[in-house]
N, C-alpha and C positions, 0 to 999 in steps of 0.2 A: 258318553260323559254325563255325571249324575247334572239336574235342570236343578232351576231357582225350587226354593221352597220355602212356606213358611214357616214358624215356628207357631206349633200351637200349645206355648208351656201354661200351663196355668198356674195362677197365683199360691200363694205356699203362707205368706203375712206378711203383714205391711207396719215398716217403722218411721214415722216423719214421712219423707219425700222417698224413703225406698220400699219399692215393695218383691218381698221375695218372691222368688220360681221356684217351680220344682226341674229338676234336671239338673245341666250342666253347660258345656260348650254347646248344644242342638238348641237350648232355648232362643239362641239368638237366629233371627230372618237370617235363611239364606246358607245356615251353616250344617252339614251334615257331617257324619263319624261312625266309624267302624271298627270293631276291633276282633281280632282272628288266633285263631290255634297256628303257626308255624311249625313249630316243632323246636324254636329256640332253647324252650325250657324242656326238661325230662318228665315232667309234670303233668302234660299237654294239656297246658290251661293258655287261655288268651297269651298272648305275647308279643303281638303286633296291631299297632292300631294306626288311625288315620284320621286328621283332621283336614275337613275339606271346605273352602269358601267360594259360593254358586260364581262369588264376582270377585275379582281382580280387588285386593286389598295392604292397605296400607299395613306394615309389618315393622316391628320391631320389637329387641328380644333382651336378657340381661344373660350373663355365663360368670361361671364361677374363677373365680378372680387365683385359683389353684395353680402351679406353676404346670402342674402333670394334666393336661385337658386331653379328654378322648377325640378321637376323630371326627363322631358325629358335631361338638365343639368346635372343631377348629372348621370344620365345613360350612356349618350353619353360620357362621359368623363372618363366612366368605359370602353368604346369601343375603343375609340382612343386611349386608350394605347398601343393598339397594333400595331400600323402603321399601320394596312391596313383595306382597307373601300371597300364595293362595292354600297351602296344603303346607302340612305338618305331620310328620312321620313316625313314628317312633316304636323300640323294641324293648322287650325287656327280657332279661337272663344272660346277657353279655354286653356289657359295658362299654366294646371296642374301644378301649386303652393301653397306652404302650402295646400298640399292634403296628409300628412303623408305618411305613408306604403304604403295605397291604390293606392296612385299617382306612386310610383314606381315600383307596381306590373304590373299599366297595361301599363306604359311603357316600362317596360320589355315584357310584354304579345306584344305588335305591333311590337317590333323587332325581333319577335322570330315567331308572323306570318308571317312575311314579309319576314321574310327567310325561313321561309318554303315554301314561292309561291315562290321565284325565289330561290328555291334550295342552299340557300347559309348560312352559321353560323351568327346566332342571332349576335353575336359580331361582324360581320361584316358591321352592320347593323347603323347608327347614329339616331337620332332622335331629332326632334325640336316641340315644342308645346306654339302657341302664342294668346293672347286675354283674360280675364277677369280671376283675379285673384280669386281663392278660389274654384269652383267648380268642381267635379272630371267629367274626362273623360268621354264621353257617349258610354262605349265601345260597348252596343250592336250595333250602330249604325255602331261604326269603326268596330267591325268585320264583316257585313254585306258588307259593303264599299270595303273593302282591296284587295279582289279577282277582282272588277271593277277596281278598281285602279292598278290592275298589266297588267291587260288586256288592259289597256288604254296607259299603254308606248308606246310610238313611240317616231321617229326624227324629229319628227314635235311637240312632246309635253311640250318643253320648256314653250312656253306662259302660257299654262291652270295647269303647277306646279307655274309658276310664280302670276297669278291671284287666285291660291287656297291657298296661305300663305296670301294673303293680311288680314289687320283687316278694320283699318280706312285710310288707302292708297285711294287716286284716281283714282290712275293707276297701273299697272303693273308695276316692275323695271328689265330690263334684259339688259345685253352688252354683246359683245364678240369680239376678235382679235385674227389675225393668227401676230407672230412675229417668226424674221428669229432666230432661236439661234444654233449658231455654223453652219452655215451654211443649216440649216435644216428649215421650217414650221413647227411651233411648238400654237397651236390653244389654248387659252384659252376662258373660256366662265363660267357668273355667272347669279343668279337672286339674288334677295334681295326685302326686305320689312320693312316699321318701319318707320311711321311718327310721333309719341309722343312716350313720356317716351324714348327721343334719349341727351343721352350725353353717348356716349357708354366709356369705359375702356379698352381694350386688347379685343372687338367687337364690330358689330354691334348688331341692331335688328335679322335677319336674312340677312345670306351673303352665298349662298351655290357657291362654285365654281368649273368647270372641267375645266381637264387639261389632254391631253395628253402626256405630256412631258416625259422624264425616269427621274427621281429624287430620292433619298434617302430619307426616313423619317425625318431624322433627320435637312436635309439639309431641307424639304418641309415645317417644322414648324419654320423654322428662318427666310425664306424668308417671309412666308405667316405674322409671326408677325413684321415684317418690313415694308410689306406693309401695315398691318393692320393701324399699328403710325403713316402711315405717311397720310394717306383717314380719314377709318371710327374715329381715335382719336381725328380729328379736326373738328366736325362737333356737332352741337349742336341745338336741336330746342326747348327744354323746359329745360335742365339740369337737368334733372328725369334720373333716371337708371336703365332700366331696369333688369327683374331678369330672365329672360331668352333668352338676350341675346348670340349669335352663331354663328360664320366662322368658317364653315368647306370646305376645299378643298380635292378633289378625283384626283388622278393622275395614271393615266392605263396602261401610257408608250408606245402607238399605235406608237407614233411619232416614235420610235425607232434612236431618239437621241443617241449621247454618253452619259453617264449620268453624271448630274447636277453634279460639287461639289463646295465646297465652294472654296471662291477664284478665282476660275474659270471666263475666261471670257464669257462664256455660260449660267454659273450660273445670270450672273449681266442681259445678255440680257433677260433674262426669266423675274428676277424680276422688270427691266424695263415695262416690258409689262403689268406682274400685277399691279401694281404702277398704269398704266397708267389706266386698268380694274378696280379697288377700288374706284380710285379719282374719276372716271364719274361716278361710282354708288355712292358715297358719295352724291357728289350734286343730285342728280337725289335726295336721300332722304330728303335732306332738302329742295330741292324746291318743293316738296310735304310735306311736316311739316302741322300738323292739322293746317286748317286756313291760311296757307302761303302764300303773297301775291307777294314777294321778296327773292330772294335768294341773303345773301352781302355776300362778304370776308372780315373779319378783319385781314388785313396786319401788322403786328408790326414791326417797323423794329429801328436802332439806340439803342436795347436792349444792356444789357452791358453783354448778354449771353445766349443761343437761348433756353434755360429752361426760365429766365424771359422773353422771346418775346411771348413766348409760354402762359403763365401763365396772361400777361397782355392782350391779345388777348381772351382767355378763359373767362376772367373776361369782357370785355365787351361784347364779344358773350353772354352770357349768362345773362345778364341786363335787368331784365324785362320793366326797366324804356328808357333805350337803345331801346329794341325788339318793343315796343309802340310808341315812338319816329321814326322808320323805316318804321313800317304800318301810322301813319300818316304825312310822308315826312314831318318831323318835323326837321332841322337840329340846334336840341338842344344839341350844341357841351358841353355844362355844365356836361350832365348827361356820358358824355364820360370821361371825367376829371373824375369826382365822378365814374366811375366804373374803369379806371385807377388806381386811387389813393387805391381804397379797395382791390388790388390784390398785393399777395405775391411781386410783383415783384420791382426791384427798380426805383422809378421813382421820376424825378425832374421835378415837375410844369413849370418852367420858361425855360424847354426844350424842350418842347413836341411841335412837329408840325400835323395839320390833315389836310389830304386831302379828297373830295369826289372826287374817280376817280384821275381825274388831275388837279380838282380845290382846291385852296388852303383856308380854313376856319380860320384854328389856327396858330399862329407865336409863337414862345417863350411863349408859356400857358396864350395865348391871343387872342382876336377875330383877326383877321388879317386885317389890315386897307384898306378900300376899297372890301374887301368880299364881291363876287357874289350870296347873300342869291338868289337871282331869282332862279339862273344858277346850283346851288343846289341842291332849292325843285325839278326842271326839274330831277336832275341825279334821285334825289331820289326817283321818281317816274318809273321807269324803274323797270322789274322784276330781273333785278340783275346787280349789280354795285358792287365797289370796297369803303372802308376806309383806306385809309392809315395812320397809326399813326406811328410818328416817335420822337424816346424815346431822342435821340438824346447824350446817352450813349455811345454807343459800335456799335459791328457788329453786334448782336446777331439779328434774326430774324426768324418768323414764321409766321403761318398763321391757323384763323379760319373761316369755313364755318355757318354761322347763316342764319335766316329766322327772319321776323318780327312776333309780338304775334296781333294777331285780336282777335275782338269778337268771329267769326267762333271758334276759339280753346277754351274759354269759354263755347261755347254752346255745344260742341262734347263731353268734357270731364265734366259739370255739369251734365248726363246723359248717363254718359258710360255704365252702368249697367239697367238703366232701359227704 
């Protein structure tokens, strides 16, 4: 069974009281990760990976709130009821979804191997399974695999868990930060994956996270769903849902902190730093979105209460006639109105003001007299820029993370299957 280790990530820059890493989940003491060829995918690229904590760790995790959950879902969620996590599992190129009994036999059967290689309780064990819906597990393949895959943890094997969940990603997604809490270095560190089927609910695609920290169960899933609302909940690249959707965070306690509580001012610095960890892997996901050519923020602000800032911001983030309009620096402020107007939230035409960036398009729910169209299509031509729409209500205000829709995401998902 792989021993304690340290992290030797080094610094990457530092903002106020956080200072970046390079890596990902391995920057954090204590944690190691692997990730392996199966044979899952037809590809034979990475497809199985493995997150591993040296110590016995405080666990808790978010799932996608989808009526249709895969099996690796409904398992892990039998897991995490117990607070405590040591290892994290996961595959990519088969989803195990509506695969009946079968599908939750053998992901019960992978957590129960996988604790028998590092000697640890099946229930200790989480699990995640992403890629094409319908067909069962290739378990001969995964138990041939699982032994390489335990053997392959190391502190250097962040990346190769990182690029073994990917499906239709581009690239790998991993961050990590050491932040001071209570006067202490206290390291967090994630990977993640999920560029379509993303308008997540209480998660993402895949967000797996370490943490050294001392924290309490209880206390680790309030924060973690707090960070979660306020990253992965605002981020949209097709408004699909996935159904095996996953944040799970592992906390091992190396840091030998005082421990987290609520209220606390140690507690707030910790979740600062998550906050900070979610929101860079948000974007990171949607500037990889199938086909993405832009990463915008839709800013709402002038809401008359930050539930409809929230809601009218969602509602053009997710505009497919908006999303097309973005891919071809189109600034068709019409179709912004029209996805305004069809969202729960309350909004007065002859109030609404929008900006691209700092240039201003719309007056009182009007083209604005003298508007920079040139100065625009320029912003809008940028891989990521800002909307500001301002309701001209209230205080209320939020904000969503979108990507524009290209042909590219037409042709990836007309052929996902075959």
């Amino acid at each position: 069974m792989p021993g304690t280790t340290v992290s030797g990530a080094r610094p990457e820059s530092k903002s106020g009281d956080i200072e970046w890493l390079e890596g990902g989940v391995t920057a954090v003491p204590g944690i190691l990760a692997g990730g392996v060829a199966a044979g899952i995918k037809p590809s034979s690229k990475k497809d199985l990976a493995l997150v591993y904590s040296s110590a016995p760790a405080r666990a808790a995790a978010l799932f996608t709130s989808n009526r249709v959950k895969g099996a690796s879902v409904l398992v892990s969620m039998e897991h995490v009821r117990g607070g405590v996590g040591q290892a994290i599992v996961a595959s990519s190129g088969c989803a195990n979804v509506c695969t009946g009994e079968q599908g939750l036999r053998d992901a019960r059967e992978i957590t129960r191997l996988v604790g028998e290689l590092l000697r640890i309780p099946a229930k200790h064990v989480l699990i995640g399974a992403t890629g094409v819906i319908g067909p069962l597990l290739p378990m001969d393949k995964i138990r041939a695999a699982l032994p390489k895959l335990v053997k392959a943890l190391s502190p250097q094997g962040g990346r190769a868990a990182a690029e073994a969940i990917m499906t239709t990603d581009t690239r790998p997604k991993e961050a990590a930060l050491r932040v001071e809490v209570n006067g202490r270095p206290v390291t967090i560190g994630a990977i993640a994956k999920g560029v379509g089927m993303v308008e997540p609910h209480l998660a993402t695609m895949f967000c797996f996270i370490t943490t050294d920290a001392v924290i309490g169960t209880g206390v680790l899933g309030s924060v973690l769903r707090g960070s979660v609302d306020r990253s992965f909940n605002r981020i949209t690249v097709d408004g699909d849902q996935s159904t095996s959707d996953t944040v799970a965070v592992l906390a091992n306690g190396l840091a030998e902190n005082a421990p987290l509580e609520t209220g606390g001012r140690g507690l707030r610095q910790f979740a600062r730093g998550l906050d900070a960890l979610t929101a860079r892997l948000a974007r990171m996901l949607v500037s990889d979105g199938e086909g993405a050519t832009k990463l915008v923020t839709i800013a709402v602000r002038g809401a008359t209460t930050g539930k409809d800032a929230r809601l009218a911001a969602r509602s053009v983030a997710n505009s497919f006639l908006v999303k097309t309009a973005l891919n071809g620096q189109d600034p068709n402020w019409g179709r912004l109105m029209m996805a305004l107007g069809k969202s729960a939230a309350k909004v007065e035409p002859d109030r609404v003001g929008i900006l691209f960036e700092d240039e201003p398009l719309v007056e009182r729910g009007e083209v604005r007299e003298g508007a920079r169209l040139d100065r625009i299509r320029e912003i809008m031509g940028r891989s990521e820029y800002t909307i500001t729409i301002d309701l001209g209500l209230g205080r209320g205000e939020d904000r969503v993370w979108t990507c524009d829709l290209s042909e590219e995401y037409v042709r990836i998902n007309a052929k996902y299957t075959t």
